[in-house]
mmCIF entry with sequence, helices, sheets and N, C-alpha, C, O atoms, coordinates in Angstrom:
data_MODEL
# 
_entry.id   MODEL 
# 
_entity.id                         1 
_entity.type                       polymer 
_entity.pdbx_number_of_molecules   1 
# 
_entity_poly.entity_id                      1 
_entity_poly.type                           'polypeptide(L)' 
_entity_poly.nstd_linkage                   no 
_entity_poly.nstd_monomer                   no 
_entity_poly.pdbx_seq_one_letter_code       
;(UNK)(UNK)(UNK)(UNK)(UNK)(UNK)(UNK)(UNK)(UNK)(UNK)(UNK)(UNK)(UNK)(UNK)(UNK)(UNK)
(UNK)(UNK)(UNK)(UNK)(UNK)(UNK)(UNK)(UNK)(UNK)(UNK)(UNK)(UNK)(UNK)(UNK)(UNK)(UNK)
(UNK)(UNK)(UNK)(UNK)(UNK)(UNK)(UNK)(UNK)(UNK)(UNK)(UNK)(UNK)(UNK)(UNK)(UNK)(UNK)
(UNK)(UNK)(UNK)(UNK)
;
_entity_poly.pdbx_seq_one_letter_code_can   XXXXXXXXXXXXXXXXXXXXXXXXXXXXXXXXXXXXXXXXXXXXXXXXXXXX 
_entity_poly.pdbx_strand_id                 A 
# 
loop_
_entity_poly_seq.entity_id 
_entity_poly_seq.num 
_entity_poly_seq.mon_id 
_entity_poly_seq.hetero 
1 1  UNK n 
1 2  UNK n 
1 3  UNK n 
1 4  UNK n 
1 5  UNK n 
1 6  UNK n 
1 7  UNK n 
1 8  UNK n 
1 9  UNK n 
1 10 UNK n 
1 11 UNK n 
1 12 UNK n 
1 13 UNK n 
1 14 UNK n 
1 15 UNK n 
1 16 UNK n 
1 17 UNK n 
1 18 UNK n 
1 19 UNK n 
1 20 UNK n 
1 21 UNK n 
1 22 UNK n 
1 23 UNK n 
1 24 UNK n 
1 25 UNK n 
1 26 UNK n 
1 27 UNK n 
1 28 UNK n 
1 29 UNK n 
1 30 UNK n 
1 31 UNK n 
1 32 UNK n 
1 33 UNK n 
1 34 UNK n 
1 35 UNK n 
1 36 UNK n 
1 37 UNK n 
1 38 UNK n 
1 39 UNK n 
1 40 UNK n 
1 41 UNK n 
1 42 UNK n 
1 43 UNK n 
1 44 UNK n 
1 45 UNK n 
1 46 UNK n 
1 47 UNK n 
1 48 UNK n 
1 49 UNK n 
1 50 UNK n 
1 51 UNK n 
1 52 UNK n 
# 
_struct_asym.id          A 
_struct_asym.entity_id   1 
# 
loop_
_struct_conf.conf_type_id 
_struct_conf.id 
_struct_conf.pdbx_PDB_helix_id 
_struct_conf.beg_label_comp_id 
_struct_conf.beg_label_asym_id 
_struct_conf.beg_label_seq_id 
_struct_conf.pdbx_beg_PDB_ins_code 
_struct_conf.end_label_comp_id 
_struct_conf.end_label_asym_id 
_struct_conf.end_label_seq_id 
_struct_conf.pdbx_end_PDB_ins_code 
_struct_conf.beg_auth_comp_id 
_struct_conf.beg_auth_asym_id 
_struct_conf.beg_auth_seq_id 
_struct_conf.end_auth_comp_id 
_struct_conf.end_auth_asym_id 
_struct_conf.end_auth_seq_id 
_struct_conf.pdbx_PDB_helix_class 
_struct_conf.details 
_struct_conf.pdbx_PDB_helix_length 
HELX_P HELX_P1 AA1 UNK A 5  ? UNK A 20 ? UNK A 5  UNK A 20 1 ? 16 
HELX_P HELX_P2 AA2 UNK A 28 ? UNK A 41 ? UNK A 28 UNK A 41 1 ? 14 
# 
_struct_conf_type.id          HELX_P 
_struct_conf_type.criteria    ? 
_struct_conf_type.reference   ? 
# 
loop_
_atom_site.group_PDB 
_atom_site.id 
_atom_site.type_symbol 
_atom_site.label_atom_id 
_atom_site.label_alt_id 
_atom_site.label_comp_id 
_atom_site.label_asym_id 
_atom_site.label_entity_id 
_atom_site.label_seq_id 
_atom_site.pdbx_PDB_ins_code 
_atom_site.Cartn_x 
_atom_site.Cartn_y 
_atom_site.Cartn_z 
_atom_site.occupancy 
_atom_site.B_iso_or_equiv 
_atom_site.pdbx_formal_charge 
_atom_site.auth_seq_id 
_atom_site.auth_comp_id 
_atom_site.auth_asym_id 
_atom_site.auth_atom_id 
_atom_site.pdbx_PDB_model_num 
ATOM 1   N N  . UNK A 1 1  ? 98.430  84.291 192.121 1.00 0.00 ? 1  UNK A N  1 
ATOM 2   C CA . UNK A 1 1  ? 99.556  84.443 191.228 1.00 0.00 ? 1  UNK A CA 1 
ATOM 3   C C  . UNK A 1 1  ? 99.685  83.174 190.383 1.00 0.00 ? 1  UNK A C  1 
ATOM 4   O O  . UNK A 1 1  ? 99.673  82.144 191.057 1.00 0.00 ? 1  UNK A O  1 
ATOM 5   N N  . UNK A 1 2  ? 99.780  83.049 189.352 1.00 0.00 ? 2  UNK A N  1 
ATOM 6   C CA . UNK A 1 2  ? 100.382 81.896 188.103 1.00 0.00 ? 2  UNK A CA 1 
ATOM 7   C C  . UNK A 1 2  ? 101.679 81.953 187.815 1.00 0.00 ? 2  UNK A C  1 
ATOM 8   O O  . UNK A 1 2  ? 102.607 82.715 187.544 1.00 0.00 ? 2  UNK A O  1 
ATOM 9   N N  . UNK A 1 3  ? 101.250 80.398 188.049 1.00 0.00 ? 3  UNK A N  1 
ATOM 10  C CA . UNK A 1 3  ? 103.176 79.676 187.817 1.00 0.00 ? 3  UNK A CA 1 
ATOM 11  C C  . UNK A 1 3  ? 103.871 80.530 186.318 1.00 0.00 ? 3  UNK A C  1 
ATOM 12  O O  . UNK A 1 3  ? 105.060 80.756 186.090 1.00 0.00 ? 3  UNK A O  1 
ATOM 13  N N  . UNK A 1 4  ? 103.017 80.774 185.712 1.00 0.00 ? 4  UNK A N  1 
ATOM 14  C CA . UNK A 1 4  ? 103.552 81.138 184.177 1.00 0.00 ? 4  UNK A CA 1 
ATOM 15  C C  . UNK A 1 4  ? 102.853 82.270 183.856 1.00 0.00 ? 4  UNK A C  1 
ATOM 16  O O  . UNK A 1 4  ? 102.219 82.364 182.805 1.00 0.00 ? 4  UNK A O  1 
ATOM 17  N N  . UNK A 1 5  ? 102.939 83.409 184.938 1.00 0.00 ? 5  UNK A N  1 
ATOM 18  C CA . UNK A 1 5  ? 102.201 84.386 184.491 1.00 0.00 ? 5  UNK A CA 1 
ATOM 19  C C  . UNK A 1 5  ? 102.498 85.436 182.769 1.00 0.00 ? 5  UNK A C  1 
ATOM 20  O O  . UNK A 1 5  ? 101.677 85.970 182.023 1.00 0.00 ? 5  UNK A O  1 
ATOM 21  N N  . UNK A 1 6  ? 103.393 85.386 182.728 1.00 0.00 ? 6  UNK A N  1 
ATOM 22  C CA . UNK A 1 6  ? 103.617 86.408 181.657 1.00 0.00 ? 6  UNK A CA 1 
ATOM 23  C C  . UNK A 1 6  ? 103.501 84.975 180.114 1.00 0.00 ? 6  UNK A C  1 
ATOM 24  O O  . UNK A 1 6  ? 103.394 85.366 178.952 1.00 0.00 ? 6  UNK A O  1 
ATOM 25  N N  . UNK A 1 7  ? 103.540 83.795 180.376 1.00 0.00 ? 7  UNK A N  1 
ATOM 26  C CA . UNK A 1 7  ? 103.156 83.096 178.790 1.00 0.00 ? 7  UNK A CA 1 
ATOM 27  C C  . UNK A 1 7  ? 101.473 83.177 179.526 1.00 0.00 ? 7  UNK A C  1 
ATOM 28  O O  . UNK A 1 7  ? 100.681 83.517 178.647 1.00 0.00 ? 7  UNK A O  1 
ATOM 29  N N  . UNK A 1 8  ? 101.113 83.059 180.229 1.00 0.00 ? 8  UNK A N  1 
ATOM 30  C CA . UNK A 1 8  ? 99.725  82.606 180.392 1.00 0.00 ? 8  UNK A CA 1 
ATOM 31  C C  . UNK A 1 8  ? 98.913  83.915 179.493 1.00 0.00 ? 8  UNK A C  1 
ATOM 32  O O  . UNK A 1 8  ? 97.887  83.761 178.830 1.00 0.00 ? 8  UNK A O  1 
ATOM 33  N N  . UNK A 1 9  ? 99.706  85.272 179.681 1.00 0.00 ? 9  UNK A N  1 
ATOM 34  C CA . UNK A 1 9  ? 98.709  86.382 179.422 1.00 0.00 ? 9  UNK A CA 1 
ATOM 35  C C  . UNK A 1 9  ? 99.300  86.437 177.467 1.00 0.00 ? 9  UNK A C  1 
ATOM 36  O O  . UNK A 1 9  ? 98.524  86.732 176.558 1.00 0.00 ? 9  UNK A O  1 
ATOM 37  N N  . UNK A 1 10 ? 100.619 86.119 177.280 1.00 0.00 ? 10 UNK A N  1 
ATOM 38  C CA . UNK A 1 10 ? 100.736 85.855 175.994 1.00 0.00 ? 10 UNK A CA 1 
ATOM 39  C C  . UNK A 1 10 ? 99.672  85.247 175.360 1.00 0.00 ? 10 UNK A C  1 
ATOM 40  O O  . UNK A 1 10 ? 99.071  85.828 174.456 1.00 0.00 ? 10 UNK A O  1 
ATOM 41  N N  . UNK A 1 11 ? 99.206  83.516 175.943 1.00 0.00 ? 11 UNK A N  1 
ATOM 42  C CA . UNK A 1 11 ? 98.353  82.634 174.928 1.00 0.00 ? 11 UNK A CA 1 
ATOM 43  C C  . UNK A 1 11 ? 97.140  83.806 175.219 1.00 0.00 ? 11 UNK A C  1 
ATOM 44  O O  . UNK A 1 11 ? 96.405  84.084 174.271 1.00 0.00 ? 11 UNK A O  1 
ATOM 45  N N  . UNK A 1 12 ? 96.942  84.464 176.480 1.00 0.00 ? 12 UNK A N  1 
ATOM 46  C CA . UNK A 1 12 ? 95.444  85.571 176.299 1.00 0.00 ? 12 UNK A CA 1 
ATOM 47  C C  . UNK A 1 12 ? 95.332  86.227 175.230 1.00 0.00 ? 12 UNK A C  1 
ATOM 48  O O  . UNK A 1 12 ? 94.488  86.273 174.335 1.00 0.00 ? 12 UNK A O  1 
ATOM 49  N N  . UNK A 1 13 ? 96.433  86.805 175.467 1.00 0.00 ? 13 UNK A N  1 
ATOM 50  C CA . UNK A 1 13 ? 96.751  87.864 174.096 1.00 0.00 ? 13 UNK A CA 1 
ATOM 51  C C  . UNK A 1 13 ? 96.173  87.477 172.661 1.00 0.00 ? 13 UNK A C  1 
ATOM 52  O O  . UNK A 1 13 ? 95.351  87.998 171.907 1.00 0.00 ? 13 UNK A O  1 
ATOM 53  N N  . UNK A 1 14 ? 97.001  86.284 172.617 1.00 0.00 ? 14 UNK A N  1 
ATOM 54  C CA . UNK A 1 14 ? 97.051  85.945 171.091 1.00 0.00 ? 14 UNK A CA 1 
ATOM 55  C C  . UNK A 1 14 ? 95.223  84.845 171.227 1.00 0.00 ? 14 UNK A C  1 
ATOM 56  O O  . UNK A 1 14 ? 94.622  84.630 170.174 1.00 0.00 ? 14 UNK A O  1 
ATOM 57  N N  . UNK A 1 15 ? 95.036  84.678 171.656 1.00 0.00 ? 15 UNK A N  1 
ATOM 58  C CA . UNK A 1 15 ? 93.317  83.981 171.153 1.00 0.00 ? 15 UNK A CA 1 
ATOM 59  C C  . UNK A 1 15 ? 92.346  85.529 171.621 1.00 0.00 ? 15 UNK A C  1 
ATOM 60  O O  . UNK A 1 15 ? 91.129  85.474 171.441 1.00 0.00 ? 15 UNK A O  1 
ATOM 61  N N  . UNK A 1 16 ? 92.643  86.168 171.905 1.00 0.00 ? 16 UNK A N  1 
ATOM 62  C CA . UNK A 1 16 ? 92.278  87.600 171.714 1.00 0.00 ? 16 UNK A CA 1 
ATOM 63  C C  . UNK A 1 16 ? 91.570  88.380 170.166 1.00 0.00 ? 16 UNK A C  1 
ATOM 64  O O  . UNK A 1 16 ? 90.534  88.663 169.566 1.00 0.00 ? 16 UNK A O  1 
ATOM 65  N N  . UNK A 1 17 ? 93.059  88.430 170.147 1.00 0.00 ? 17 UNK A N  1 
ATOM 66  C CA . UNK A 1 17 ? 93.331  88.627 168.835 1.00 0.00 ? 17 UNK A CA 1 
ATOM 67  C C  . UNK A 1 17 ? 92.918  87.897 167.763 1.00 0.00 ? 17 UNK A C  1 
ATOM 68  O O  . UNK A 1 17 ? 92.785  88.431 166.662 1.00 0.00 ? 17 UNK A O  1 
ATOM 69  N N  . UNK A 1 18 ? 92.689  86.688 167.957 1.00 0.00 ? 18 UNK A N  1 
ATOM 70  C CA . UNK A 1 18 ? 92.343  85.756 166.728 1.00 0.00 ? 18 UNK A CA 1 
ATOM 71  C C  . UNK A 1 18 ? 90.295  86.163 166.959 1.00 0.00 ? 18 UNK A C  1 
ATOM 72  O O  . UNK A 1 18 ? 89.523  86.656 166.136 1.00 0.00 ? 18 UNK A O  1 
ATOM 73  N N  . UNK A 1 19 ? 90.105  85.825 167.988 1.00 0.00 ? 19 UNK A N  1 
ATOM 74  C CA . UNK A 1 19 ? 88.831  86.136 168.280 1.00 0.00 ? 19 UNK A CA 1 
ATOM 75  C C  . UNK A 1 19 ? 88.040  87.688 167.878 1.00 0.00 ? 19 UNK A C  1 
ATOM 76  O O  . UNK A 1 19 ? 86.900  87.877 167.456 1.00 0.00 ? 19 UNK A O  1 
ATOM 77  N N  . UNK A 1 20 ? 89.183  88.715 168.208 1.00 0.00 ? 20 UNK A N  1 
ATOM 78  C CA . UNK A 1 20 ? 88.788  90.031 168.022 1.00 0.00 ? 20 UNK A CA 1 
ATOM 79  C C  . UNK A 1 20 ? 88.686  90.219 166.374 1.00 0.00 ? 20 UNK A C  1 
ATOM 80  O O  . UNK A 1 20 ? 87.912  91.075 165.946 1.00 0.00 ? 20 UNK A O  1 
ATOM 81  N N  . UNK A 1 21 ? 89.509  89.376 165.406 1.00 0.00 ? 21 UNK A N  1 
ATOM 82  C CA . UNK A 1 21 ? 89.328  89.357 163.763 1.00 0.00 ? 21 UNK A CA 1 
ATOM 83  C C  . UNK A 1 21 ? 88.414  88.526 163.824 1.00 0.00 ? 21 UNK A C  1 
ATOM 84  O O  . UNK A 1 21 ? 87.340  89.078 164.063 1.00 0.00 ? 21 UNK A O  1 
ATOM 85  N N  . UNK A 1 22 ? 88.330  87.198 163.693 1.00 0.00 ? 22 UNK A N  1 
ATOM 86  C CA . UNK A 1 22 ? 87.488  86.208 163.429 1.00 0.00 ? 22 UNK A CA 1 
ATOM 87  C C  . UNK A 1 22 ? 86.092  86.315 163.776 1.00 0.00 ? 22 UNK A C  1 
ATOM 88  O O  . UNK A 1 22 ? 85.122  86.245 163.021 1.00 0.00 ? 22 UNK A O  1 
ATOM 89  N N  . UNK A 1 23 ? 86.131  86.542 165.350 1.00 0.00 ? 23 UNK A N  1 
ATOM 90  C CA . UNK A 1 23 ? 84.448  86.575 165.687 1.00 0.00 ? 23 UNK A CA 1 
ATOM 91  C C  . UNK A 1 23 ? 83.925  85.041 165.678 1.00 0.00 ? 23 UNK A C  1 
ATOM 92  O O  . UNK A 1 23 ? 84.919  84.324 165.792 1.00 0.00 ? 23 UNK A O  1 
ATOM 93  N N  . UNK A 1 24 ? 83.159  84.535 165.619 1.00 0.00 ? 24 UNK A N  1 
ATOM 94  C CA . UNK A 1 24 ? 82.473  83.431 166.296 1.00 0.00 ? 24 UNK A CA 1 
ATOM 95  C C  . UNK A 1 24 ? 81.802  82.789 164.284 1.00 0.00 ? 24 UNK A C  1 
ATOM 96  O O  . UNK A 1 24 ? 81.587  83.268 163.170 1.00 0.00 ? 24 UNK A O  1 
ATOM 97  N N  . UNK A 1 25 ? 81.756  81.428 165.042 1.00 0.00 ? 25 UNK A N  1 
ATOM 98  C CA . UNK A 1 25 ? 80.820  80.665 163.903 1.00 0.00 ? 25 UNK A CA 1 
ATOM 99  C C  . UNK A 1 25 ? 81.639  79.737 162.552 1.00 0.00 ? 25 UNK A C  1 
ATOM 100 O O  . UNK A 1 25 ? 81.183  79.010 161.669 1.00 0.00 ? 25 UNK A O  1 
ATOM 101 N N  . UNK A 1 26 ? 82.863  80.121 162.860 1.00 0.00 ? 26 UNK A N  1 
ATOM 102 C CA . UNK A 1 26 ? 83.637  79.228 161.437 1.00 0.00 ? 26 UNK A CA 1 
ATOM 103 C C  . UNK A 1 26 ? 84.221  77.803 162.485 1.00 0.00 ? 26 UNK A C  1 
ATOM 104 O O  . UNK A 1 26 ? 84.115  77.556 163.686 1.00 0.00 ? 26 UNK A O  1 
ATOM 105 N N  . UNK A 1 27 ? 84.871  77.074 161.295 1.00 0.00 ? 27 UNK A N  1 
ATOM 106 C CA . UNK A 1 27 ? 85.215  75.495 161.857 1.00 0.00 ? 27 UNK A CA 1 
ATOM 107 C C  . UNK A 1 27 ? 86.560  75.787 163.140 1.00 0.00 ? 27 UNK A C  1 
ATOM 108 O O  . UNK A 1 27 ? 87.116  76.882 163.217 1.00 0.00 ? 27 UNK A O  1 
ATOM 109 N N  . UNK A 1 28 ? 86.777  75.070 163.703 1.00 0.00 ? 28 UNK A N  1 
ATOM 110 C CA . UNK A 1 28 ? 87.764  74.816 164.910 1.00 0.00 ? 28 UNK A CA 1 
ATOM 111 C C  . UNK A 1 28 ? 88.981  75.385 163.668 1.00 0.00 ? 28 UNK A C  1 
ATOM 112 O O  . UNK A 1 28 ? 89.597  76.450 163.667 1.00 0.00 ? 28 UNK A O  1 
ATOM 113 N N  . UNK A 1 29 ? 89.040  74.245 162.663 1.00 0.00 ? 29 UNK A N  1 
ATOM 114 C CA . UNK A 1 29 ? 91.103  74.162 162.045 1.00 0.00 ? 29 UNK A CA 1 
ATOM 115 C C  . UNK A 1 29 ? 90.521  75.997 161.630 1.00 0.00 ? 29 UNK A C  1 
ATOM 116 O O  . UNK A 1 29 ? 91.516  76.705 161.786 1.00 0.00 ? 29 UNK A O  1 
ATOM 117 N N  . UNK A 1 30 ? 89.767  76.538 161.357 1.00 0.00 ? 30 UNK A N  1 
ATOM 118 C CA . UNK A 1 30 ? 90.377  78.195 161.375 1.00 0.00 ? 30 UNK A CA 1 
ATOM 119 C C  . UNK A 1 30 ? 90.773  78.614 162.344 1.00 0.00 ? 30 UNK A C  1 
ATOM 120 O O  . UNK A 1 30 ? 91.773  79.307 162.157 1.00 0.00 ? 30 UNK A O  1 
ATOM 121 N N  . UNK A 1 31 ? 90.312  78.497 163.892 1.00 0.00 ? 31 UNK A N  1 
ATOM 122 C CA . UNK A 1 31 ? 90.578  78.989 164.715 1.00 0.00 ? 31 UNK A CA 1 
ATOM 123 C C  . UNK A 1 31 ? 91.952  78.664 165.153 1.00 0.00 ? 31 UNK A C  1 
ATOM 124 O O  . UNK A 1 31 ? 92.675  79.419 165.804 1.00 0.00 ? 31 UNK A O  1 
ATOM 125 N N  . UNK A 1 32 ? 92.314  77.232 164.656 1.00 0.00 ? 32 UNK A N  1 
ATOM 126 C CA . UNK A 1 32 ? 93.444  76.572 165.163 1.00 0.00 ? 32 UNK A CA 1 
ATOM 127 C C  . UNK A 1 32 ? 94.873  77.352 164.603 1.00 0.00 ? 32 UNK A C  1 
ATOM 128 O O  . UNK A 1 32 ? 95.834  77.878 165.164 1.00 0.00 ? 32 UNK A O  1 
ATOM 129 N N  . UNK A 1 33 ? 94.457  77.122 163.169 1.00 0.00 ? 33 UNK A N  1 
ATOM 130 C CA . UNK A 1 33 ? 94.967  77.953 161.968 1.00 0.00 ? 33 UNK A CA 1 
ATOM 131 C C  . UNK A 1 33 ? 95.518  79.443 162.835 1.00 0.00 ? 33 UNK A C  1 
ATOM 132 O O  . UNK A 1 33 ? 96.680  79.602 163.210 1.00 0.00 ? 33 UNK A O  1 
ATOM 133 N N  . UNK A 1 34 ? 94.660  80.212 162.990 1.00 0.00 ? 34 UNK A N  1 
ATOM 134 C CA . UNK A 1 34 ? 94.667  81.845 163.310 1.00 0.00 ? 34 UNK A CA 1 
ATOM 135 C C  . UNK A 1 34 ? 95.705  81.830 164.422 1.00 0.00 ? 34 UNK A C  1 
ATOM 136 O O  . UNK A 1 34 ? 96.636  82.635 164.439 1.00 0.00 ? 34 UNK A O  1 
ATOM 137 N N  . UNK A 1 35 ? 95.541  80.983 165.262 1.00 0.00 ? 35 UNK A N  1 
ATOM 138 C CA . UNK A 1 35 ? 96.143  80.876 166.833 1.00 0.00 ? 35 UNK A CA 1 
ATOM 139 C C  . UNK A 1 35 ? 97.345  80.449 166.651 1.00 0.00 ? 35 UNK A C  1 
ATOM 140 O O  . UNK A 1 35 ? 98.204  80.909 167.403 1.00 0.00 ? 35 UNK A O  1 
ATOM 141 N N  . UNK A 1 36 ? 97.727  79.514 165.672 1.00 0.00 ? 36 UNK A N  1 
ATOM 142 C CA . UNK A 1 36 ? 99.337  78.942 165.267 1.00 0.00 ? 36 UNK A CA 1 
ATOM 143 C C  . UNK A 1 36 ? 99.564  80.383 164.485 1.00 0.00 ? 36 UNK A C  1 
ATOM 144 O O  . UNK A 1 36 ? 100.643 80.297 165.070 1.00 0.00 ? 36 UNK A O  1 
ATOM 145 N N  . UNK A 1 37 ? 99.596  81.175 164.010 1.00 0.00 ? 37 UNK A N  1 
ATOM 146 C CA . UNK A 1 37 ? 100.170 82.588 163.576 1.00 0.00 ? 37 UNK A CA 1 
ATOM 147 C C  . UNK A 1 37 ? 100.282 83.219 164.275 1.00 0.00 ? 37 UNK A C  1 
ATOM 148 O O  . UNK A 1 37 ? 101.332 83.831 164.083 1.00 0.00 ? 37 UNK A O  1 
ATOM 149 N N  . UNK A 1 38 ? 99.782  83.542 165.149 1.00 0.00 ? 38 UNK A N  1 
ATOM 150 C CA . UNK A 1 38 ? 99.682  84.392 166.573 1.00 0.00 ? 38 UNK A CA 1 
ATOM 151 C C  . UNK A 1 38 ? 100.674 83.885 166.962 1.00 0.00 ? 38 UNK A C  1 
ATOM 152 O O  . UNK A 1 38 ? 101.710 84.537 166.840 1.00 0.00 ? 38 UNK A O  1 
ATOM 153 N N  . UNK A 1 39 ? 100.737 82.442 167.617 1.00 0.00 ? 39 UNK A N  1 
ATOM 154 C CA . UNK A 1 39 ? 102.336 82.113 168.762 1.00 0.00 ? 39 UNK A CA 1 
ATOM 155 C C  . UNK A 1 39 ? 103.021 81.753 167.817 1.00 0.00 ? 39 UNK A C  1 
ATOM 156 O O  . UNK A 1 39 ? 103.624 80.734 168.154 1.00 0.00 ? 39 UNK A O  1 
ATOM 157 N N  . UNK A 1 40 ? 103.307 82.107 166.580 1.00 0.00 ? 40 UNK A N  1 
ATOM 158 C CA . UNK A 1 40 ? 104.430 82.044 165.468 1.00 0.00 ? 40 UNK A CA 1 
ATOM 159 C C  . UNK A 1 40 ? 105.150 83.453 165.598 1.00 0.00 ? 40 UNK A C  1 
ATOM 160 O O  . UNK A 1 40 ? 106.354 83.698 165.526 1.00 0.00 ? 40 UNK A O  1 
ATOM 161 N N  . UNK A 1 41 ? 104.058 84.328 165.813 1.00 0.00 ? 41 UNK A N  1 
ATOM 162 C CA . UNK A 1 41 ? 104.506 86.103 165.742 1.00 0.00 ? 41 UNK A CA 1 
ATOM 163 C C  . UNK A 1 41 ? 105.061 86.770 166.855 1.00 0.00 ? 41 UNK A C  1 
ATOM 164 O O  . UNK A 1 41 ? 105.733 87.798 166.766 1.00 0.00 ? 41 UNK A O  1 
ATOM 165 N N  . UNK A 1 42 ? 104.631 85.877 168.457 1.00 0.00 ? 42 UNK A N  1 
ATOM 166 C CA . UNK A 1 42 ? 105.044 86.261 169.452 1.00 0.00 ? 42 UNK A CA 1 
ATOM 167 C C  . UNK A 1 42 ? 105.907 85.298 170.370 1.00 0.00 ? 42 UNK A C  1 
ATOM 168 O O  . UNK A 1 42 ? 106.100 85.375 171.583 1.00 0.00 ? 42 UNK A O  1 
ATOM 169 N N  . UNK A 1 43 ? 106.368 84.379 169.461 1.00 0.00 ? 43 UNK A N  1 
ATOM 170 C CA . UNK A 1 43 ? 107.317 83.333 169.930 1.00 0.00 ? 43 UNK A CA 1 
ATOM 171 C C  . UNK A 1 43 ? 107.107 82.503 170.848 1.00 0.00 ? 43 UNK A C  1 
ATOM 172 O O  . UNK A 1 43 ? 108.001 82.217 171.644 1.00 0.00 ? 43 UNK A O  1 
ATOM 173 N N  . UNK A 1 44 ? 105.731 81.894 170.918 1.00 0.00 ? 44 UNK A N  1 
ATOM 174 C CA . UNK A 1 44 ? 105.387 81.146 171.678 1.00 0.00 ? 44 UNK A CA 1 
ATOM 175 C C  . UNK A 1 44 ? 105.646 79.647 171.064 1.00 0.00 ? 44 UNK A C  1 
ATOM 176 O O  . UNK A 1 44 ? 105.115 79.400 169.981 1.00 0.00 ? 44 UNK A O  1 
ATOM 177 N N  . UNK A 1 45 ? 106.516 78.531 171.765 1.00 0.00 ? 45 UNK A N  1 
ATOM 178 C CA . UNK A 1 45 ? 106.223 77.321 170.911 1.00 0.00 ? 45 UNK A CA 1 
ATOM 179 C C  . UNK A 1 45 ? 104.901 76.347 171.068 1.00 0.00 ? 45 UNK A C  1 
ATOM 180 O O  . UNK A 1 45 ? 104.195 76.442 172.072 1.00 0.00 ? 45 UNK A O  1 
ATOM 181 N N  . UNK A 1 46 ? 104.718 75.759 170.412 1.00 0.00 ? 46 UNK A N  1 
ATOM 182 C CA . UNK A 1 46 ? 103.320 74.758 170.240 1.00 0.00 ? 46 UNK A CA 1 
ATOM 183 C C  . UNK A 1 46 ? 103.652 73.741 169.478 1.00 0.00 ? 46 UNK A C  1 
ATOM 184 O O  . UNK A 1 46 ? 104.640 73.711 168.744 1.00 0.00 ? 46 UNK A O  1 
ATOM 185 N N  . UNK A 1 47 ? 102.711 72.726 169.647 1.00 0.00 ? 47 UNK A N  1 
ATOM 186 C CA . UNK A 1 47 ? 102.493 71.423 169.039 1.00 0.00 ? 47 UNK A CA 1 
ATOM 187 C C  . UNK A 1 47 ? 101.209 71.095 168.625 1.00 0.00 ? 47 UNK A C  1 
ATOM 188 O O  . UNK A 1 47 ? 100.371 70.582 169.367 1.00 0.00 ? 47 UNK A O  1 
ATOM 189 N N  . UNK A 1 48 ? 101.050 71.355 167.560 1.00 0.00 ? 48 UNK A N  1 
ATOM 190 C CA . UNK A 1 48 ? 99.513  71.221 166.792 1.00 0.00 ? 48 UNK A CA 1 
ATOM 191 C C  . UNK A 1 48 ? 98.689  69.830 167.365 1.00 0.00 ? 48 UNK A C  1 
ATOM 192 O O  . UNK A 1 48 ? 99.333  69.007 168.015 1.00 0.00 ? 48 UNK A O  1 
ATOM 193 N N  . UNK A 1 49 ? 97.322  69.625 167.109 1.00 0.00 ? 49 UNK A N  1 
ATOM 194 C CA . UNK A 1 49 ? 96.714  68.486 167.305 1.00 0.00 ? 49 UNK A CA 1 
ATOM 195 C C  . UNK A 1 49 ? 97.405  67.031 166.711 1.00 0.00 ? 49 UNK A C  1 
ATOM 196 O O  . UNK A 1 49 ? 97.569  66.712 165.533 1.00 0.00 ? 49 UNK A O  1 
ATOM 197 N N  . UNK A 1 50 ? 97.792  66.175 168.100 1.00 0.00 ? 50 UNK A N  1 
ATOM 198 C CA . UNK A 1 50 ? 98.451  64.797 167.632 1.00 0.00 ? 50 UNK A CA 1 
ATOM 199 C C  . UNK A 1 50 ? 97.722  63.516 168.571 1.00 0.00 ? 50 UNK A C  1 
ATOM 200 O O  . UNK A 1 50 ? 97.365  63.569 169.748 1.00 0.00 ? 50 UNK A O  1 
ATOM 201 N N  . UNK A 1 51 ? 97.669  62.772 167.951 1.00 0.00 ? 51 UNK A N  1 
ATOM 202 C CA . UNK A 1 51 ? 97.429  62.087 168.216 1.00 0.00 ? 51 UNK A CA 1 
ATOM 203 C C  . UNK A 1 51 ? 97.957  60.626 169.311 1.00 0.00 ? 51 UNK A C  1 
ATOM 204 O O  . UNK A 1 51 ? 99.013  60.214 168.829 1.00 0.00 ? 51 UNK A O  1 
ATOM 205 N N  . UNK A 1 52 ? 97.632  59.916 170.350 1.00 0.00 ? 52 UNK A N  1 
ATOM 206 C CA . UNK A 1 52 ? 98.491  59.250 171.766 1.00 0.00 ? 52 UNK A CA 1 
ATOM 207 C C  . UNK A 1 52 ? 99.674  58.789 170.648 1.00 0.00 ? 52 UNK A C  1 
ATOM 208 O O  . UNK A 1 52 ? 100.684 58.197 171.026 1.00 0.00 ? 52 UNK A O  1 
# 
């Protein structure tokens, strides 16, 4: 069982989805890109790549 089962299968969901359009072979910031719309659409919060 997971501590965070129902966000854990959300972030599944949504890199799913980015993967199931996208498909393989473009730069990371698309993928990054695709995946911040996804937990924008299903209300997941995030913090983009930062730096210490």
């Amino acid at each position: 069982m997971l501590l965070y089962e129902e966000l854990s299968n959300n972030i599944l969901q949504a890199y799913f989805n980015v993967f199931k359009h996208l498909t393989t072979g473009l730069l990371e910031s698309v993928y990054e890109n695709a995946l911040c719309i996804e937990f924008d659409e299903i209300g997941i919060p995030y913090e983009r790549q930062k730096l210490s």
